[in-house]
DOKEZA-314256 format. One record per residue (C-alpha): residue in three letters; x, y, z; residue number from 1. Coordinates in steps of 0.2 Angstrom, whole numbers, plus 5000, padded with zeros to 4 digits. Layout:
BEGIN
<ALA; <X; Y; Z>; NUM>,
...
//
This chain:
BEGIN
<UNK; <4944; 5099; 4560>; 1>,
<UNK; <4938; 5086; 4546>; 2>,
<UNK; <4920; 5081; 4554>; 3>,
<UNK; <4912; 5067; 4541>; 4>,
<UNK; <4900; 5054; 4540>; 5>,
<UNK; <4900; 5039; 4527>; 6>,
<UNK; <4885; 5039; 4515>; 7>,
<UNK; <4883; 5021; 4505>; 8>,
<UNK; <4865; 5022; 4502>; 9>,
<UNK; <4860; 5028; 4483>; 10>,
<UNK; <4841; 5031; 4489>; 11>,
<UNK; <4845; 5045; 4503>; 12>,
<UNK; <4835; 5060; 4503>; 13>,
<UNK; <4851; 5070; 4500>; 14>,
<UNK; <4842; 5087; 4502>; 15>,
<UNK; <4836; 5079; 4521>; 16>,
<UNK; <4857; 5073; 4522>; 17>,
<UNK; <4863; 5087; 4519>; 18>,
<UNK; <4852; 5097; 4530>; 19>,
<UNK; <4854; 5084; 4545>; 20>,
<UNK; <4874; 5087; 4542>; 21>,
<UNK; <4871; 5105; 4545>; 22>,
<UNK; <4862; 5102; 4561>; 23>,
<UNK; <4874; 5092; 4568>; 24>,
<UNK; <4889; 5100; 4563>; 25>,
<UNK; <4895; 5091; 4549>; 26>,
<UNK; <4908; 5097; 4536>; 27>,
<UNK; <4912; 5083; 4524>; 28>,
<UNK; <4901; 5068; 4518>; 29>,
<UNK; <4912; 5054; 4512>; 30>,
<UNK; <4904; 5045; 4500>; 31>,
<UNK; <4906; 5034; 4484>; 32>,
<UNK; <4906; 5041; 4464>; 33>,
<UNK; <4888; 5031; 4461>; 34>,
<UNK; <4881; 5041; 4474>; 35>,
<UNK; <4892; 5058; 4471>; 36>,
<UNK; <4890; 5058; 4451>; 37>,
<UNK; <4866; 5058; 4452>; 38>,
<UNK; <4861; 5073; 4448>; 39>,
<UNK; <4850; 5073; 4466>; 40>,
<UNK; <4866; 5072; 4473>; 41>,
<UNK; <4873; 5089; 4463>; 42>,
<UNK; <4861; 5099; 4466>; 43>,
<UNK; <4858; 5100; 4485>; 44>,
<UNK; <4878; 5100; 4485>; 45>,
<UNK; <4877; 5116; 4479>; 46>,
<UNK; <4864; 5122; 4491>; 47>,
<UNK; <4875; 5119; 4507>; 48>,
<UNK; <4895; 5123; 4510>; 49>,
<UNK; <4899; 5106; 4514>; 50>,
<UNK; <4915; 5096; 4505>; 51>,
<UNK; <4914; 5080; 4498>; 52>,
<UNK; <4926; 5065; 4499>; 53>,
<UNK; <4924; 5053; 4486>; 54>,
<UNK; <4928; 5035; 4488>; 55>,
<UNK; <4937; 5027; 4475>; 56>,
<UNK; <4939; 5007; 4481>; 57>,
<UNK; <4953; 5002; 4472>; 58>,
<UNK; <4952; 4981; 4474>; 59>,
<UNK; <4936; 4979; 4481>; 60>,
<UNK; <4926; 4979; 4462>; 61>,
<UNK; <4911; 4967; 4463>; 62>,
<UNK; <4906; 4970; 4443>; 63>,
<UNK; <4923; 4970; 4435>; 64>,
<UNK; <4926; 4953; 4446>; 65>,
<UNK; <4910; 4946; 4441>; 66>,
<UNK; <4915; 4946; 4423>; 67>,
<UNK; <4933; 4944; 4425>; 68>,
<UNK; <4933; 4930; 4437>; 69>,
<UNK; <4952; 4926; 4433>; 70>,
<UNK; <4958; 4941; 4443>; 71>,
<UNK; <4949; 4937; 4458>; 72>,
<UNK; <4961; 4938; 4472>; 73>,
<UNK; <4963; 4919; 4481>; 74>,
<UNK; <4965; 4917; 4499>; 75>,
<UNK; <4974; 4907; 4509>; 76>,
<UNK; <4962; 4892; 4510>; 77>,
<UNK; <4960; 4891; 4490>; 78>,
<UNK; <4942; 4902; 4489>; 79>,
<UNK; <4939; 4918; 4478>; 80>,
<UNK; <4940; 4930; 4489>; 81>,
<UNK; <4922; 4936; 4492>; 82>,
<UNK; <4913; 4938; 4508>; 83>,
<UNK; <4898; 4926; 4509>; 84>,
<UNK; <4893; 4934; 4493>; 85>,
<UNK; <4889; 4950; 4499>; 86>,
<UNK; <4898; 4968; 4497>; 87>,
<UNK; <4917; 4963; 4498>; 88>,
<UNK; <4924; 4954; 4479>; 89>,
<UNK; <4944; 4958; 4481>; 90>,
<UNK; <4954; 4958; 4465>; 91>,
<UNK; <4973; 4952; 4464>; 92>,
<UNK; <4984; 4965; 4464>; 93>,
<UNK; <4996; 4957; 4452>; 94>,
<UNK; <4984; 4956; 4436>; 95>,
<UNK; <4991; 4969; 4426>; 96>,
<UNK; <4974; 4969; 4416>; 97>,
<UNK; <4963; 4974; 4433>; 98>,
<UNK; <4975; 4988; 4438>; 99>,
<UNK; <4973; 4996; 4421>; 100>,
<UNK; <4955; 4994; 4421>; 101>,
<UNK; <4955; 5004; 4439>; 102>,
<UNK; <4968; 5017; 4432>; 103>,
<UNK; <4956; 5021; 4417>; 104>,
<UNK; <4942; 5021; 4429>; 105>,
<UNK; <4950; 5034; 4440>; 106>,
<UNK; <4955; 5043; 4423>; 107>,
<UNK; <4939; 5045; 4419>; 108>,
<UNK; <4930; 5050; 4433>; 109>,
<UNK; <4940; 5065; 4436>; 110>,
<UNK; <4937; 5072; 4418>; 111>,
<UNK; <4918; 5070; 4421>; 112>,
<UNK; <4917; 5075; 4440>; 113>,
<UNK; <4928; 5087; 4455>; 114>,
<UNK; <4924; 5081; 4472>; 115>,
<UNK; <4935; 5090; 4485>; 116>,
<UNK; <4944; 5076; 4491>; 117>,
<UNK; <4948; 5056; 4485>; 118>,
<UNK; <4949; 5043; 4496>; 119>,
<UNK; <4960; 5027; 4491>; 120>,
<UNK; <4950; 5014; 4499>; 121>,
<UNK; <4953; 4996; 4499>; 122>,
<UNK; <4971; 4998; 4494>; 123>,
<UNK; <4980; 4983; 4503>; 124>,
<UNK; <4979; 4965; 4499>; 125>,
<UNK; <4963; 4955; 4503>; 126>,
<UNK; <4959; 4951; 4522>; 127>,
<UNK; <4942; 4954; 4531>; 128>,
<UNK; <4950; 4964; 4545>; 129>,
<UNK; <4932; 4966; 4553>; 130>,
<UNK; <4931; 4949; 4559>; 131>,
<UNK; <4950; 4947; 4565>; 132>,
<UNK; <4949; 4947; 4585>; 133>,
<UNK; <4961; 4949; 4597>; 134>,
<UNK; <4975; 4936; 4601>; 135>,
<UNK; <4972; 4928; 4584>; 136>,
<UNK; <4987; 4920; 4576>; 137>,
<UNK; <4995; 4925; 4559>; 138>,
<UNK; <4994; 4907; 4553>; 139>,
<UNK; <4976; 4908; 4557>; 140>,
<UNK; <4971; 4923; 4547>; 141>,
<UNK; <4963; 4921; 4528>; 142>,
<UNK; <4972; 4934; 4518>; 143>,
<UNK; <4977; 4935; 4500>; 144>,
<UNK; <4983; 4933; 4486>; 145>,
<UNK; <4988; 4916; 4484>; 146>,
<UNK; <4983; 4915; 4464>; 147>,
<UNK; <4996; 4907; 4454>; 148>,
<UNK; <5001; 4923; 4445>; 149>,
<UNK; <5005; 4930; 4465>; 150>,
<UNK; <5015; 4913; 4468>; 151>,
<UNK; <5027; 4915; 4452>; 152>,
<UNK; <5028; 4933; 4455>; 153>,
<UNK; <5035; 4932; 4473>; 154>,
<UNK; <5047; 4916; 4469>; 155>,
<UNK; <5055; 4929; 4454>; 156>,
<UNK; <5054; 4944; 4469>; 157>,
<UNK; <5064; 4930; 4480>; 158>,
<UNK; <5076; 4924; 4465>; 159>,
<UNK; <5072; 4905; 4471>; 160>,
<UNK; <5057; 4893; 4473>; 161>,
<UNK; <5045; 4892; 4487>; 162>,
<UNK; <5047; 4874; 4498>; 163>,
<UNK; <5027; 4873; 4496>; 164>,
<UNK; <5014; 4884; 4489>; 165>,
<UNK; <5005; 4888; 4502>; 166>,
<UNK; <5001; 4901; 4515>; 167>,
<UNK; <5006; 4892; 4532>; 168>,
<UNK; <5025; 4889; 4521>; 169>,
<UNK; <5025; 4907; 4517>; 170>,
<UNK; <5021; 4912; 4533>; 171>,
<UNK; <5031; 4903; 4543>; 172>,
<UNK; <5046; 4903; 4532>; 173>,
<UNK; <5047; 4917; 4521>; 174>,
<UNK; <5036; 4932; 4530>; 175>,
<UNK; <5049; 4945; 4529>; 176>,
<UNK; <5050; 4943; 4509>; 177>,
<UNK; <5033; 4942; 4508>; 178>,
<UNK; <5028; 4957; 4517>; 179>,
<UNK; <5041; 4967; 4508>; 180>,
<UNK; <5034; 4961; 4491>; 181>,
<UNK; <5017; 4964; 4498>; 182>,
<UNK; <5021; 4983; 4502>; 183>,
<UNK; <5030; 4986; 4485>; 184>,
<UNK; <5014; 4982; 4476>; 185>,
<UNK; <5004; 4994; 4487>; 186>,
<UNK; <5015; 5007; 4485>; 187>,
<UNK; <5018; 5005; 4470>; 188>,
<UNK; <4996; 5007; 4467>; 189>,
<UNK; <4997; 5021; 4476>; 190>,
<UNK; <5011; 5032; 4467>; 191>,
<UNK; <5000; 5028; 4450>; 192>,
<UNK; <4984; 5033; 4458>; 193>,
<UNK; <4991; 5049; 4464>; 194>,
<UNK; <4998; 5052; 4450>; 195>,
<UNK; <4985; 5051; 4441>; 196>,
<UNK; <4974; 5063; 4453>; 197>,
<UNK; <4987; 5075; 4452>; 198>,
<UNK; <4988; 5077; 4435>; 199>,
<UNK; <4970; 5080; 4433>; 200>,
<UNK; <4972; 5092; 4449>; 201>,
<UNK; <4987; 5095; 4458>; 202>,
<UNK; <4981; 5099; 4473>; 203>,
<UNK; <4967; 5089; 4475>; 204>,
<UNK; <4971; 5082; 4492>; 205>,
<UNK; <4972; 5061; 4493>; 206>,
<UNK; <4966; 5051; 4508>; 207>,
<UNK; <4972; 5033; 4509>; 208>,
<UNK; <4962; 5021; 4521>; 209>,
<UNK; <4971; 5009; 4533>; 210>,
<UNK; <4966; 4995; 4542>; 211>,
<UNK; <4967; 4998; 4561>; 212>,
<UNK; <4979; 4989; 4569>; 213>,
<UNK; <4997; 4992; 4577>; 214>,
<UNK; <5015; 4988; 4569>; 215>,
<UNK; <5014; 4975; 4580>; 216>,
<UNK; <4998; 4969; 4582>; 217>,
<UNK; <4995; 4950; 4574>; 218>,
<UNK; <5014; 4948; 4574>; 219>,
<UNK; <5016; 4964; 4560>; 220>,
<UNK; <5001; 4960; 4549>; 221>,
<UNK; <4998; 4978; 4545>; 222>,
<UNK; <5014; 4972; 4532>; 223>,
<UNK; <5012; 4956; 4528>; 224>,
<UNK; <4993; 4954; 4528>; 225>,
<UNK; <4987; 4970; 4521>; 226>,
<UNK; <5004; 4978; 4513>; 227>,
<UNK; <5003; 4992; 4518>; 228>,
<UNK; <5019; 5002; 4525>; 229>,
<UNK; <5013; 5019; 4530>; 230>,
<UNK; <5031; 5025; 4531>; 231>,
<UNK; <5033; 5022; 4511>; 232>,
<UNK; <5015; 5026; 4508>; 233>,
<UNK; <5013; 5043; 4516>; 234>,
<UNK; <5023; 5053; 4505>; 235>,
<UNK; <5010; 5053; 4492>; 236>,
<UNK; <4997; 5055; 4502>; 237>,
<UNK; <4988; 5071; 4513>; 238>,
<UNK; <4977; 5059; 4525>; 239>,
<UNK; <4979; 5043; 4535>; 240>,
<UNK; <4961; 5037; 4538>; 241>,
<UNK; <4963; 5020; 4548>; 242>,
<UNK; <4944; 5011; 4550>; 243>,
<UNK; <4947; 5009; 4569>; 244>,
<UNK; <4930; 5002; 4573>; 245>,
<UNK; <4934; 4995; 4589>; 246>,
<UNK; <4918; 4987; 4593>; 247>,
<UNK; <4915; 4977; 4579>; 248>,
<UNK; <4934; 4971; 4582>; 249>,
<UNK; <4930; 4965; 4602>; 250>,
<UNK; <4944; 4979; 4604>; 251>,
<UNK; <4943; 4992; 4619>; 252>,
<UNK; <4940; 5009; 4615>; 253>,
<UNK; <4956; 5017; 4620>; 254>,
<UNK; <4963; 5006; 4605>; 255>,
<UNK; <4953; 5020; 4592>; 256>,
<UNK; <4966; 5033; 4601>; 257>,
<UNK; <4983; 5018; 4600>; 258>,
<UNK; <4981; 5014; 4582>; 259>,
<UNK; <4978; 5034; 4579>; 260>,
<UNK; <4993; 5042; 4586>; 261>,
<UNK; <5006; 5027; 4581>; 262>,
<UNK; <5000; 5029; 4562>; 263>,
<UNK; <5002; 5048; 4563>; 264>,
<UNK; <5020; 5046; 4570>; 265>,
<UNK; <5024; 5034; 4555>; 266>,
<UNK; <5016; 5042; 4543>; 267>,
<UNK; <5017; 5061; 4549>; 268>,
<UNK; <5002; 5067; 4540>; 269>,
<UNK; <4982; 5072; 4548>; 270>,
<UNK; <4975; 5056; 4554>; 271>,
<UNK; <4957; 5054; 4553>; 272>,
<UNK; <4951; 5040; 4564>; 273>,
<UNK; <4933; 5032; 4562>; 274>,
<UNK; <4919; 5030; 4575>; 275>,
<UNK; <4907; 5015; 4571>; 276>,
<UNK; <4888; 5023; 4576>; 277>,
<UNK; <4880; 5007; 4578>; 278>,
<UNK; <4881; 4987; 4578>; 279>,
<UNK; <4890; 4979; 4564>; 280>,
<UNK; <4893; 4960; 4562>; 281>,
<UNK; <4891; 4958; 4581>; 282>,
<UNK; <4872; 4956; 4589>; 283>,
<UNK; <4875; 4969; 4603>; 284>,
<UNK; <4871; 4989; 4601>; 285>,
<UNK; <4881; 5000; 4606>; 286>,
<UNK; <4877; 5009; 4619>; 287>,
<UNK; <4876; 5031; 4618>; 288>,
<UNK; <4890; 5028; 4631>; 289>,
<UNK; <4900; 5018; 4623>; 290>,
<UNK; <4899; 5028; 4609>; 291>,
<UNK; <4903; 5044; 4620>; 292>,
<UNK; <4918; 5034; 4624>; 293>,
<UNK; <4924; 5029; 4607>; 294>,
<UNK; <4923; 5047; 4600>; 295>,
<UNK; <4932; 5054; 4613>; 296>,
<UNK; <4948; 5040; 4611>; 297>,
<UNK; <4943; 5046; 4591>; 298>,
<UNK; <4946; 5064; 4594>; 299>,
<UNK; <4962; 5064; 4607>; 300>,
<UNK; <4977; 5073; 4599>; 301>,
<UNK; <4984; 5069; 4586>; 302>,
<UNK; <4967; 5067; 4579>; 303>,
<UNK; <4963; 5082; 4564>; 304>,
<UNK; <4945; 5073; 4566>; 305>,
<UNK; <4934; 5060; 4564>; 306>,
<UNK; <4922; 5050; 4552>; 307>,
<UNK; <4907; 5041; 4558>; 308>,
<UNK; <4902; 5026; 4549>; 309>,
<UNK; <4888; 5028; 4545>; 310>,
<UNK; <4875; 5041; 4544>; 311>,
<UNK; <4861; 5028; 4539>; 312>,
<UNK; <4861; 5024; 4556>; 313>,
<UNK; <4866; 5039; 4563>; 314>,
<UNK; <4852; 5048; 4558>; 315>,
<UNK; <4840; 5037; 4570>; 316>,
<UNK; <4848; 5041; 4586>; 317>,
<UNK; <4844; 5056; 4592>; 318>,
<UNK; <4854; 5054; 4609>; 319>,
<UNK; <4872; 5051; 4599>; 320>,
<UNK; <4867; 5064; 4587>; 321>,
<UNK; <4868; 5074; 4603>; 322>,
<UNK; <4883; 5068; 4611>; 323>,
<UNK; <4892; 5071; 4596>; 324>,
<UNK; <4887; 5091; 4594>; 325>,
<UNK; <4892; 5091; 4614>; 326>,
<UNK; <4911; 5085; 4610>; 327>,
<UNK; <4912; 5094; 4593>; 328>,
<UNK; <4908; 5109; 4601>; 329>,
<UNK; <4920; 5106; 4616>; 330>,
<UNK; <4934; 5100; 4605>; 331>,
//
């Protein structure tokens, strides 16, 4: 069973992480290159017999973007899609020039480094799925791209003009198409990532991270939001790690388990849900019971494991600490 725990922060006492993953039973960190390539980071790995999954975010590239400003991904009310200026700067994932700069960035990563695990984050088209609640309407969600480049594209994808330019026409008259054209592009991503892992290492296995909603939910946005068709993406692909962090989506808990076992019947690979630790973008905590509940739903079959996000927070809360090593142990 795949037990992680995401670690963002570059001034962790690795040799404390890796000894607090021990205790609790840990046996992956996922975490990103900047933190995965400092020499801190090498040396305690080779103290402790714990695997590493490294994060490759695939359109989520805040310095490329910031000197590239032309292939930011626009959304659907005409902004550059960037969350209040903070961690999310989405690219376009139809500028030719962005998606060679991440091929050559991949490239060169696995000549220098040899984690034990990639995950392809971030490989969907832009929408901040965090802050999408319940009963919301398609028309109503910001997603992307709506660039000119996109727009040309998809009107020579459809072999004729769009009645208006925008994302409430698209939506409501051509959302088929455009969720198909959307999922081509993914897939399309995918099949040159992986084969680009794989010819540095064959069997290096691949993650890919999903967001965490149902083939129905938001009238099939998982397709013509995000773009990302699990039937035509898992077959490059060893894990399915949807972000089910139910509480910060006002979802109930048994939805962790839903989204789970649907997106291991499409995809027929080891899903790996996530288990939000703490509060994130809401005001409220959550509660040692709460999160008792949500890693239960998390590790129901057909569940190969679980990632909690994130052990910055983790690492303060003794009680949860301790309710996880209860269900590890009793899984």
């Amino acid at each position: 069973m795949l037990k992680g725990i995401y670690v963002f922060n570059p001034t962790t006492n690795f040799d404390e992480m890796f000894q607090n993953c021990v205790n609790w039973g840990i046996n992956w960190i996922v975490t990103p290159a900047y933190i995965f390539q400092k020499e801190s980071f090498q040396l305690c790995k080779k103290k402790y017999e714990i695997k590493i999954c490294v994060i490759f975010a695939v359109y989520n590239q805040q310095e490329y973007l910031e000197k590239h400003p032309e292939d930011y991904c626009i959304t659907s009310i005409g902004k550059e899609a960037k969350y209040e200026q903070r961690w999310l700067h989405f690219a376009c994932p139809s500028s030719n020039r962005f998606i060679e700069h991440q091929k050559n960035e991949l490239t060169d990563f696995l000549n220098k480094m040899a984690p034990d695990m990639i995950a392809l984050d971030f490989i969907r088209f832009y929408v901040f799925w965090e802050r999408v609640y319940p009963k919301t309407s398609i028309l109503d969600i910001d997603d992307g791209c709506y660039c000119e480049r996109c727009l040309d594209n998809f009107e020579t994808y459809r072999d004729q003009p769009l009645g208006e330019r925008t994302a409430r026409w698209i939506k409501i008259n051509a959302l088929s198409e455009w969720a198909k054209w959307k999922c081509e592009i993914i897939e399309k991503m995918v099949k040159e990532l992986t084969e680009i892992i794989h010819m540095q290492n064959s069997h290096l296995p691949i993650m890919i991270k999903t967001v965490p909603w149902l083939s129905e939910s938001f009238g099939g946005a998982i397709r013509s939001i995000a773009g990302q068709d699990l039937e035509i993406l898992s077959p490059d692909v060893d894990f399915i790690c949807p972000m089910t962090y139910s509480y910060m989506t006002k979802h109930p808990s048994q939805s962790i388990h839903e989204v789970a076992s649907e997106q291991q019947q499409i995809s027929h690979k080891k899903i790996i849900p996530c288990i939000q630790v703490n509060k994130a973008y809401l005001d409220e905590d959550i509660s040692k019971e709460k999160f008792d509940e949500m890693l239960q739903y998390g590790l129901q079959a057909p569940s190969a494991g679980v990632i909690l996000f994130l052990y910055e927070t983790f690492k303060e809360d003794l009680e949860k600490q301790e309710i996880f090593k209860q269900r590890i142990l009793s899984t």
